[in-house]
C-alpha positions as CSV (number, residue, x, y, z in Angstrom):
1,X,0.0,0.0,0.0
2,X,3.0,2.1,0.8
3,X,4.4,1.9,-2.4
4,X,1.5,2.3,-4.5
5,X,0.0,5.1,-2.3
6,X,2.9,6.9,-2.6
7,X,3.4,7.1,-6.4
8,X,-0.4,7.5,-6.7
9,X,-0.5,10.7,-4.6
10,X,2.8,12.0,-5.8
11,X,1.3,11.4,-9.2
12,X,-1.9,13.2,-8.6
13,X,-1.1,15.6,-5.8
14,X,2.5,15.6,-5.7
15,X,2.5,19.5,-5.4
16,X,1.6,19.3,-1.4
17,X,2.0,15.8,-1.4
18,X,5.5,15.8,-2.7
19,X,6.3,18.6,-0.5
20,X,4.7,17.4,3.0
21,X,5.6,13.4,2.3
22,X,7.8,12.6,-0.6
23,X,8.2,9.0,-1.6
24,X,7.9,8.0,1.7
């Protein structure tokens, strides 16, 4: 879930996303 979570929402919302929680 991690992993796929994580590209998903950097994908999507990687603007706060990738700010707040990168790939982690």
């Amino acid at each position: 879930k991690l992993d796929t979570a994580g590209v998903n929402d950097r994908k999507r919302s990687r603007s706060k996303y990738g700010a707040k929680k990168p790939k982690s």
